[in-house]
C-alpha positions as a printed NumPy array, in Angstrom:
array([[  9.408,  -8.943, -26.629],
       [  9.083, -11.622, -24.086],
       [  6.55 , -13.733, -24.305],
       [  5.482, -13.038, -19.968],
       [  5.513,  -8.827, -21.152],
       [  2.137,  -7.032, -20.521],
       [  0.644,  -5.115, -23.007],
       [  1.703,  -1.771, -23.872],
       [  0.097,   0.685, -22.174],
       [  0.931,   3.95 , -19.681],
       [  0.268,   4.98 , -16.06 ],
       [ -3.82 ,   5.482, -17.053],
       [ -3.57 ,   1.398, -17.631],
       [ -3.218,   1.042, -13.704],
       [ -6.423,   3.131, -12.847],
       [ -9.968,   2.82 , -14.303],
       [-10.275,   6.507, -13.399],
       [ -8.005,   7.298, -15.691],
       [ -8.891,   5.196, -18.213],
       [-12.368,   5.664, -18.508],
       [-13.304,   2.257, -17.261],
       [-16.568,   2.188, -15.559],
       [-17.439,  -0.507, -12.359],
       [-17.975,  -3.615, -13.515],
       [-20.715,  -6.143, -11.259],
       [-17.918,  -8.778,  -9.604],
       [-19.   , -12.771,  -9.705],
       [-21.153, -14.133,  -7.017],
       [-18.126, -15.877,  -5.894],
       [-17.435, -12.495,  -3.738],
       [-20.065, -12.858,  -1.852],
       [-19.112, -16.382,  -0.176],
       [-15.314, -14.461,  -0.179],
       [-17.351, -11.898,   2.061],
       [-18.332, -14.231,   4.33 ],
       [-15.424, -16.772,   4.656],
       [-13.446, -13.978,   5.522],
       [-16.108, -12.5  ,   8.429],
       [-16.933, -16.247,   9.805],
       [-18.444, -15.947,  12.773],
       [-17.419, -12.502,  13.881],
       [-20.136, -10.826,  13.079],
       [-20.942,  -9.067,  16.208],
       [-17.49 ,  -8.296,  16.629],
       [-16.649,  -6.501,  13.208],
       [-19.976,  -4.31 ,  13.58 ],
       [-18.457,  -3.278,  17.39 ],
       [-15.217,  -2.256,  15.993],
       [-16.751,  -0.151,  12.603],
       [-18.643,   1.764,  15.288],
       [-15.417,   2.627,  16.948],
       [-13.454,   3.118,  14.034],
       [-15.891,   5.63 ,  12.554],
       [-15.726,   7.532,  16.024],
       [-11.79 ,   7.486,  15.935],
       [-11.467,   8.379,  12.141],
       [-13.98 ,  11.098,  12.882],
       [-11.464,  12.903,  15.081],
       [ -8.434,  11.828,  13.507],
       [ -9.403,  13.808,  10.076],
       [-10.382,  17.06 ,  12.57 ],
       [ -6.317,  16.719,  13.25 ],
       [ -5.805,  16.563,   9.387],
       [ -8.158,  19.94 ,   8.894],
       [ -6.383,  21.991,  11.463],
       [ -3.111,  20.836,  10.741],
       [ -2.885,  20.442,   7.137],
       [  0.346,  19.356,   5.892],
       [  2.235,  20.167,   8.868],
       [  1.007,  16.629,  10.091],
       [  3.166,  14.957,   7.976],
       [  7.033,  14.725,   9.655],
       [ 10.364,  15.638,   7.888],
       [ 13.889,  14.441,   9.339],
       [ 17.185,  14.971,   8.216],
       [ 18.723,  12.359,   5.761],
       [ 21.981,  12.684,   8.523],
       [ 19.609,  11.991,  11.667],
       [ 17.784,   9.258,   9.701],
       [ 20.876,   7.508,   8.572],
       [ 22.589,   7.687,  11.825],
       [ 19.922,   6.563,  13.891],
       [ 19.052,   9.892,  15.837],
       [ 15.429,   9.528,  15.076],
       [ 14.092,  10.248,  18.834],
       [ 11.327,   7.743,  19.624],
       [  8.532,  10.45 ,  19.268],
       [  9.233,  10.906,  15.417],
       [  9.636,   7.159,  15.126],
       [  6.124,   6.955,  16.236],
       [  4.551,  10.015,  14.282],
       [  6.282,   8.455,  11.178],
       [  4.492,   4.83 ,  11.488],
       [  1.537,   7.051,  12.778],
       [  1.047,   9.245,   9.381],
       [  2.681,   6.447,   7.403],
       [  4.496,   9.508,   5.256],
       [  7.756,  11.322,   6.313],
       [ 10.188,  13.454,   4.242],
       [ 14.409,  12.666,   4.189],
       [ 15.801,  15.964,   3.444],
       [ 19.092,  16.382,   1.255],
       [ 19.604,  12.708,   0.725],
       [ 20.949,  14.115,  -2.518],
       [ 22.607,  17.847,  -2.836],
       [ 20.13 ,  20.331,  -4.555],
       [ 22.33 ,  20.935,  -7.279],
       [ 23.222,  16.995,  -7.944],
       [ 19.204,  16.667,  -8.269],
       [ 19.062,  19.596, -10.669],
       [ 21.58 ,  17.882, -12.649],
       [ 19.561,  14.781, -12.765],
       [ 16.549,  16.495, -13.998],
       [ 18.261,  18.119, -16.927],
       [ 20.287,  15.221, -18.041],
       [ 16.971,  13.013, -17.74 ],
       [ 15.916,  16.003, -20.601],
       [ 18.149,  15.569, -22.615],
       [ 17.731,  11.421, -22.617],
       [ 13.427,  12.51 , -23.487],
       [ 14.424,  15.196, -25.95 ],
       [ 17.394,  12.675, -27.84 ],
       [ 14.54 ,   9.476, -28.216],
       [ 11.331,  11.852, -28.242],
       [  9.682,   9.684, -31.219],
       [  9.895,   6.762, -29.465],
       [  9.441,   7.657, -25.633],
       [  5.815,   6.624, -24.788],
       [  3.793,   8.615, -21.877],
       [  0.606,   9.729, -20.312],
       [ -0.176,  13.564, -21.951],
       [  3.626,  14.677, -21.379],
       [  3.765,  14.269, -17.78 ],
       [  4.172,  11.103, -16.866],
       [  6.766,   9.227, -18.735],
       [  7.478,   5.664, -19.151],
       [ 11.149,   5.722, -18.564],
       [ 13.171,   3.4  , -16.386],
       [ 16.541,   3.006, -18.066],
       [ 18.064,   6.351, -18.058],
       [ 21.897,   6.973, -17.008],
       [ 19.764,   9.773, -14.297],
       [ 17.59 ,   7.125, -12.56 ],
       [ 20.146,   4.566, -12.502],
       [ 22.459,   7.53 , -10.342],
       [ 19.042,   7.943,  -8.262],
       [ 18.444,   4.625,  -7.259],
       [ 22.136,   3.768,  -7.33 ],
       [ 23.168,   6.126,  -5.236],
       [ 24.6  ,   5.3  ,  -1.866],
       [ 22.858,   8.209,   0.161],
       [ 19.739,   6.417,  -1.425],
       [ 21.003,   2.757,  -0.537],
       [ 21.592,   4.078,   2.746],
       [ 18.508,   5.733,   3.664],
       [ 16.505,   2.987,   2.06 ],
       [ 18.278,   0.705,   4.974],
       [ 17.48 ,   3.   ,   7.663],
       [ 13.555,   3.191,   6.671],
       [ 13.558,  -0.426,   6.475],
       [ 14.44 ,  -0.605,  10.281],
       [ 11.023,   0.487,  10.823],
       [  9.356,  -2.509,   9.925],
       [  9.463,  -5.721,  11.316],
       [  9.272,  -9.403,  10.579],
       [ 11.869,  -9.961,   8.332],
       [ 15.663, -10.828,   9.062],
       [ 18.241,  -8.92 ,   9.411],
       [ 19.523,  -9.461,   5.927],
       [ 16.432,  -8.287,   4.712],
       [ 15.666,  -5.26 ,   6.293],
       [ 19.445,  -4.061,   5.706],
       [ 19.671,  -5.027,   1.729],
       [ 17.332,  -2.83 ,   0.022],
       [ 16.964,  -3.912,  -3.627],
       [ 16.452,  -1.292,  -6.918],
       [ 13.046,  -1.677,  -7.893],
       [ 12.584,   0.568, -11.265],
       [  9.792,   2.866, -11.994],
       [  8.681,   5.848, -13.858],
       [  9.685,   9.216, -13.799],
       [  7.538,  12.302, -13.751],
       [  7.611,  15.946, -15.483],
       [  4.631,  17.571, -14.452],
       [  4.183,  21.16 , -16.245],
       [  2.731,  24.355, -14.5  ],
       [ -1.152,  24.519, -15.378],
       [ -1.429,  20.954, -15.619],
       [ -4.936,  18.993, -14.886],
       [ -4.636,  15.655, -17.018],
       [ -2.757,  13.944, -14.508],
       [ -5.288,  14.259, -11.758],
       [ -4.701,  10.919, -10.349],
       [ -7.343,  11.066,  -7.254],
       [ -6.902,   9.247,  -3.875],
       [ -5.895,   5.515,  -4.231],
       [ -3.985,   2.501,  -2.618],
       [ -1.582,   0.746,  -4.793],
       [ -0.478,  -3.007,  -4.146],
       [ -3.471,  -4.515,  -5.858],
       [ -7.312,  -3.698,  -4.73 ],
       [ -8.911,  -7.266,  -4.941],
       [ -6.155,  -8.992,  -4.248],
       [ -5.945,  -7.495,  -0.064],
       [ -9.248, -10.055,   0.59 ],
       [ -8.761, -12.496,  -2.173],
       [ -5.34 , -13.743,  -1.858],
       [ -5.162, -15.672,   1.523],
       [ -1.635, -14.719,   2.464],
       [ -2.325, -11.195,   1.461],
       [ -5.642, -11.301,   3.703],
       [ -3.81 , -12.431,   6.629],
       [ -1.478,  -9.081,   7.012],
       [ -4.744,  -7.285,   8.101],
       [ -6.734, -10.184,  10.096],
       [ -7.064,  -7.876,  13.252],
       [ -8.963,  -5.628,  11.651],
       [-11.369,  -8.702,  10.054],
       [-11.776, -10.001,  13.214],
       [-12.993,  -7.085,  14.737],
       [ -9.813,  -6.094,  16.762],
       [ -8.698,  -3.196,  14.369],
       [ -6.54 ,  -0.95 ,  16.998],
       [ -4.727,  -4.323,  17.45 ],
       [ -3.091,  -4.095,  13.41 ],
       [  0.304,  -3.505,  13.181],
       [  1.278,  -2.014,   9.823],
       [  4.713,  -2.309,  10.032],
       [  4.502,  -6.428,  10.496],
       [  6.17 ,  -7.772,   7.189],
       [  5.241, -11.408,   8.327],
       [  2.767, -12.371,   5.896],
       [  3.696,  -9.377,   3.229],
       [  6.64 , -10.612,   2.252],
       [  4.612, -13.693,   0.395],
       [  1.502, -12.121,  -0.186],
       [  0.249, -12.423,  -3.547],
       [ -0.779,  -8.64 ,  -4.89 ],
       [ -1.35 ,  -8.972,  -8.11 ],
       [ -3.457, -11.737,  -9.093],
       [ -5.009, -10.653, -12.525],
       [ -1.023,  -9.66 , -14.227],
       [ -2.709,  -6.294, -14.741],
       [ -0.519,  -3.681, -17.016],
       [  0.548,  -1.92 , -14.105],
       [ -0.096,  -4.032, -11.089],
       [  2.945,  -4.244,  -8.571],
       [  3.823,  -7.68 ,  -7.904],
       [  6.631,  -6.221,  -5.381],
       [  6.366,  -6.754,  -1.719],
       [  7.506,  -2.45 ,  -1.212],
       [  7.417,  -1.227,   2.61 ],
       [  7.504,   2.088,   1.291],
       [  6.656,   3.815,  -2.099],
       [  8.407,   7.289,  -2.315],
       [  9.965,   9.623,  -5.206],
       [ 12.74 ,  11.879,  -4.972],
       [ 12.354,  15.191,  -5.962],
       [ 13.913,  17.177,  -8.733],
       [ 12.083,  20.416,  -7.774],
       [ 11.025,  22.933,  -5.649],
       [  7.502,  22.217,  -4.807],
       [  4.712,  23.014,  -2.245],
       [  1.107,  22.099,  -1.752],
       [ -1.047,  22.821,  -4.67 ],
       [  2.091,  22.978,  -7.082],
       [  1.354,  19.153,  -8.474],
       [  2.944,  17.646,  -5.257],
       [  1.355,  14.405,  -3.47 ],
       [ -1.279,  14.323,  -1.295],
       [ -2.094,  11.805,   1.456],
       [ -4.041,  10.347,   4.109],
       [ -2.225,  10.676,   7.177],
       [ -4.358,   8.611,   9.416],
       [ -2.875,   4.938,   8.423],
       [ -3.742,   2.701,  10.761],
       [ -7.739,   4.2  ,  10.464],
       [ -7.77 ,   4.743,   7.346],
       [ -6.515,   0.87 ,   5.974],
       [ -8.885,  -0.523,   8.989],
       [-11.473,   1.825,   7.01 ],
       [-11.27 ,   0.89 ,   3.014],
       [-10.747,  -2.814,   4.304],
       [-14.076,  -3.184,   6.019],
       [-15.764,  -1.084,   3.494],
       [-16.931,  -3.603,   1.413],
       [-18.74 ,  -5.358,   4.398],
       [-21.284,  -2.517,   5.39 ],
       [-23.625,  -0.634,   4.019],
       [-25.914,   2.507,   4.939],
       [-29.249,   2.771,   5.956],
       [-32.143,   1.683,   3.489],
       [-34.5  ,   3.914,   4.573],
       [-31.246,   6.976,   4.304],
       [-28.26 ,   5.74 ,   1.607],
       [-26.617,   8.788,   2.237],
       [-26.406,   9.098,   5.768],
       [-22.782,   8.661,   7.524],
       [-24.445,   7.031,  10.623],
       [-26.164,   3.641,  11.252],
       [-23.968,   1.796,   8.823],
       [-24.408,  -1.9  ,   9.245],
       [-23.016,  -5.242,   8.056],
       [-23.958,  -6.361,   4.591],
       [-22.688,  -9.432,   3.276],
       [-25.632,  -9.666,  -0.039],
       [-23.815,  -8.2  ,  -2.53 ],
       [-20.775,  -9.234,  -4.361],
       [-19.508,  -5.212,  -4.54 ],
       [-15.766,  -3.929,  -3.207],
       [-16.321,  -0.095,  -3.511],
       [-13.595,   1.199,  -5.916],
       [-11.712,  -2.078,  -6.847],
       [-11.738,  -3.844,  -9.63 ],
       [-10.148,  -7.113, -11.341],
       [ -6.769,  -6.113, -12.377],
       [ -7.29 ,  -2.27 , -11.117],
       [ -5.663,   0.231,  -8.416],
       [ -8.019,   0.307,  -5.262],
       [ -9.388,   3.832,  -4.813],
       [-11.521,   6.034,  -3.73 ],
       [-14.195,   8.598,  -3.624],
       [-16.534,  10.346,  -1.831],
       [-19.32 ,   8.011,  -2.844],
       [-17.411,   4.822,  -2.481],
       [-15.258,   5.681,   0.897],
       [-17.578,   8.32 ,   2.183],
       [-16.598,   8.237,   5.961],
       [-13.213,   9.451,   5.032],
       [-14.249,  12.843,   3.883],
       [-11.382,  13.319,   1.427],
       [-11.583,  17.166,   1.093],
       [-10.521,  17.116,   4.725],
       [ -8.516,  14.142,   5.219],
       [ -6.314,  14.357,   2.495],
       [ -3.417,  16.413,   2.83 ],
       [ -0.545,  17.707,   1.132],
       [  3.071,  16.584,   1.453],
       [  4.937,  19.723,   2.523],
       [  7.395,  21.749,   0.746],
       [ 10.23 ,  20.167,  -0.949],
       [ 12.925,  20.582,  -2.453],
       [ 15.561,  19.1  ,  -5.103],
       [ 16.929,  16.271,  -3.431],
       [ 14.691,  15.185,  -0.764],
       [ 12.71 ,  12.056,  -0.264],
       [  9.815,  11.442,   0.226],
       [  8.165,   8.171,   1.152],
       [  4.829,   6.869,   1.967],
       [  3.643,   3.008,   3.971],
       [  2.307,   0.923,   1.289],
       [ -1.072,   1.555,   2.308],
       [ -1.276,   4.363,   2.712],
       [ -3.859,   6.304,   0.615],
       [ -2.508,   9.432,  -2.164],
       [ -2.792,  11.14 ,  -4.687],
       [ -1.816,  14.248,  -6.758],
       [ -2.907,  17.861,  -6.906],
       [ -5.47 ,  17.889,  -9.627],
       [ -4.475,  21.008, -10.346],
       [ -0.318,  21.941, -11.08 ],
       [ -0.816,  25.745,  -9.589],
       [  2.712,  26.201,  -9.281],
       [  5.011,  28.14 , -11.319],
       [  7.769,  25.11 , -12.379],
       [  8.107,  22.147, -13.079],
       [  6.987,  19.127, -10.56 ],
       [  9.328,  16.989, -11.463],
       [  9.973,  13.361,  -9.709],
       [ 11.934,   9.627,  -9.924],
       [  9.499,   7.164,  -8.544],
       [ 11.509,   5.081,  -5.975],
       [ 10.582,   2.648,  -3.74 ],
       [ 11.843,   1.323,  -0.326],
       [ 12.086,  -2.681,  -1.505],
       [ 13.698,  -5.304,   0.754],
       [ 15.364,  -8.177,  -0.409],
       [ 13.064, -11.307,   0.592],
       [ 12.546, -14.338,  -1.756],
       [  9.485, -12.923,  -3.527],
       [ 11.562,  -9.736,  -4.132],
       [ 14.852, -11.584,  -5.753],
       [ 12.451, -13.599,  -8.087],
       [ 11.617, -10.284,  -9.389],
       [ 14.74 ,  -8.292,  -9.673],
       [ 16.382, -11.535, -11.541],
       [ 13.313, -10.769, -14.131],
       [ 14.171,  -7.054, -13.789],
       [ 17.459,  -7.383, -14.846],
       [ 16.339,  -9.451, -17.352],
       [ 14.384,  -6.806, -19.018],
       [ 17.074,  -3.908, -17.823],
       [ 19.482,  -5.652, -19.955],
       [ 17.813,  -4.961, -23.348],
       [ 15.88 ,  -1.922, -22.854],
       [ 12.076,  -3.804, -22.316],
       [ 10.175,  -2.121, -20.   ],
       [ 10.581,  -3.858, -16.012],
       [  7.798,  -6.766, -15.612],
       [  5.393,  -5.253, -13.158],
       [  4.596,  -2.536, -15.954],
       [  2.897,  -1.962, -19.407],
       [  5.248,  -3.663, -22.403],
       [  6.865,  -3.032, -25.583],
       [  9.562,  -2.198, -27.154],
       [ 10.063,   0.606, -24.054],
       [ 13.995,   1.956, -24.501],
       [ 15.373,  -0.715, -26.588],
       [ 16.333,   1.565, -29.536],
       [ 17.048,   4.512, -26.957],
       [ 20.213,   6.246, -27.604],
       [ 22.524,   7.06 , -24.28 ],
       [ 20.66 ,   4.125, -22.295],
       [ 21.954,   3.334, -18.795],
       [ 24.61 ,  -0.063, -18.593],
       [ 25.92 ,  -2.237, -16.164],
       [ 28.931,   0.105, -16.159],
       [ 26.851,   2.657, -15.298],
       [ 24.957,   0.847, -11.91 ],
       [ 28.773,   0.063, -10.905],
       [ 30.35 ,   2.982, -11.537],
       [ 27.515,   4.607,  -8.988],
       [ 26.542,   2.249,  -6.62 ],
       [ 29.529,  -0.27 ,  -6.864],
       [ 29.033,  -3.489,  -5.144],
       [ 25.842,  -2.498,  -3.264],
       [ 24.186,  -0.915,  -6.333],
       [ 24.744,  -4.185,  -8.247],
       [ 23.407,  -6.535,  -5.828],
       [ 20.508,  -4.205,  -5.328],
       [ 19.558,  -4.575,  -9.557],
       [ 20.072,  -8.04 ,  -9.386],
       [ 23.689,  -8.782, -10.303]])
């Protein structure tokens, strides 16, 4: 194993909610972070909670009355040929979630899925996951078709022309960033991974670079923050503790392709659809608290810079949330469900944006998924991939997650051949090569 692998571990090593971890009290040295990073714009920040509050108030009535018909779909053909009409352009960086349909056929997806069986079933002694859901996979001949694919490569490339910030090579060049792959069983309630941001938690205020992507909403100016501006995020620093699951990938969007038919309350995702108030909202969090005299009221919250608290992150832990650490969000109501899909589509979420999963599978198949990101090719990216390919070459698992021996002794594991004969020349610059 190489010597820079994490420990082994599964998805629960990402989240203390998962793992059982409790809060643990942060340094002092959190509290002077807390300040440096307010200065002198004290009067400012407290303006702009109060109007945040008041805007995030009405954006989650949209989210209650329109469920998850807030969240957009497109065609993969309109995406990929640029006939998105401005108004879905801005309802996608709006909800921060959208859903390609038929980037792959149906019946190519299906054949993914059972293949991807087959691959579990042939190295089932040696296959590590999280309760037989959630599998820690990332070399089979199925995802390497997924991510490979061109109708992937290509629709990658057109969701990278919503951002901005980076150059034109690197917003048309997405690279193959490998993940996990998901099985999900009917009845299911293990994998009831609650609302969260991925990208580090910390790391968004304590990295410098990282804390400069959202300085209009530090300084008090949070209708101002662009969260499509790559600028800064290309360089940002997101995982700072080399946590066994911490993502130290610059990805504009994450997103998983589906190899199933599945609907709200069936094990699908759930999200926040109001980005731009909802980031402005977990990042000022840790700067305010509620009334002394009335902790639980939602009103007359005020800045707090005492303590050396971030409400639901954690050294080398997933930033999430809860009703009693994000309480202003009102997660029954604000979270939504992704709507139907179906083998084949895409779906793809802003890196902030906040998700989670159904706590309850209530569906009748399978929820079955490849994780697969939206990953341009910028320096921070490359130095990756090259360690990527590194670890795709003899099976370990990829760097960002938990270590091992991962598919090294797996029979039928994907090749080189394999990434060419799918993707050819594009697919093997995207993995590195």
């Amino acid at each position: 194993m190489p010597q820079t692998a994490k420990a082994t571990g599964d998805i629960s090593s990402v989240f203390a909610s998962l793992s059982g971890e409790k809060e643990t009290k942060l340094p002092p040295r959190y509290i002077d972070l807390k300040r440096k990073l307010i200065a002198n714009n004290a009067g400012k920040v407290q303006a702009s909670w109060d109007r945040l509050i008041e805007s995030l108030s009405s954006g989650i009535e949209e989210a209650k009355a329109l469920r998850e018909r807030i969240v957009p779909s497109v065609s993969y053909s309109d995406l990929t040929n640029g006939r998105l009409s401005p108004r879905i352009i801005e309802e996608i960086k709006t909800r921060g979630t959208v859903v390609i349909r038929s980037v792959l056929p149906a019946a190519e997806a299906l054949a993914l899925k059972e293949r991807t069986r087959a691959y579990i079933e042939a190295n089932k002694s040696i296959t590590r996951d999280f309760k037989g859901q959630v599998f820690e996979i990332y070399w089979s001949p199925s995802q390497i078709q997924a991510r490979g694919d061109p109708r992937m490569i290509a629709a990658q490339r057109a969701l990278q022309r919503l951002w901005e910030g980076l150059s034109e090579q690197q917003t048309t060049t997405p690279l193959s960033y490998a993940d996990r792959l998901r099985m999900r069983t009917p009845g299911d309630r293990s994998f009831a991974l609650g609302p969260h941001a991925d990208g580090g938690s910390l790391e968004r205020w304590e990295d410098p670079t990282y804390a400069s992507c959202y300085a209009e909403i530090l300084a008090g100016n949070w209708e101002q923050y662009n969260p499509f501006d790559a600028t800064n995020r290309a360089n940002a620093t997101m995982d700072l503790y080399d946590s066994a699951g911490g993502c130290a990938v610059f990805r504009e969007f994450q997103g998983w392709l589906s190899l199933s038919s599945c609907g709200p309350g069936e094990g699908t995702l759930r999200v926040n659809p109001l980005l731009k108030q909802a980031t402005a909202y977990f990042m000022l969090r840790p700067f305010f608290s509620p009334p002394k005299n009335n902790p639980s009221s939602l009103e007359g919250w005020e800045l707090d810079l005492s303590d050396s608290r971030f409400p639901g992150a954690a050294q080398g832990r997933g930033q999430e949330m809860s009703d009693s650490t994000h309480p202003h969000l009102q997660l029954q109501h604000s979270m939504v469900s992704a709507p139907r899909v179906e083998p084949g589509d895409f779906l793809v979420w802003h890196c902030d944006t906040i998700h989670a999963v159904d706590p309850v599978h209530n569906g009748m198949e399978d929820a079955s998924v490849f994780y697969i990101p939206v990953v341009p090719k910028c320096p921070l990216n490359e130095r990756y991939i090259e360690r990527q390919k590194a670890s795709f070459l003899v099976g370990y698992p990829p760097p960002d997650f938990p270590g091992g021996n991962g598919e090294q002794y797996h029979r039928g594991r994907a090749s080189p051949e394999d990434i060419k004969r799918v993707g050819g020349e594009a697919g093997l610059v995207a993995m590195g090569f």
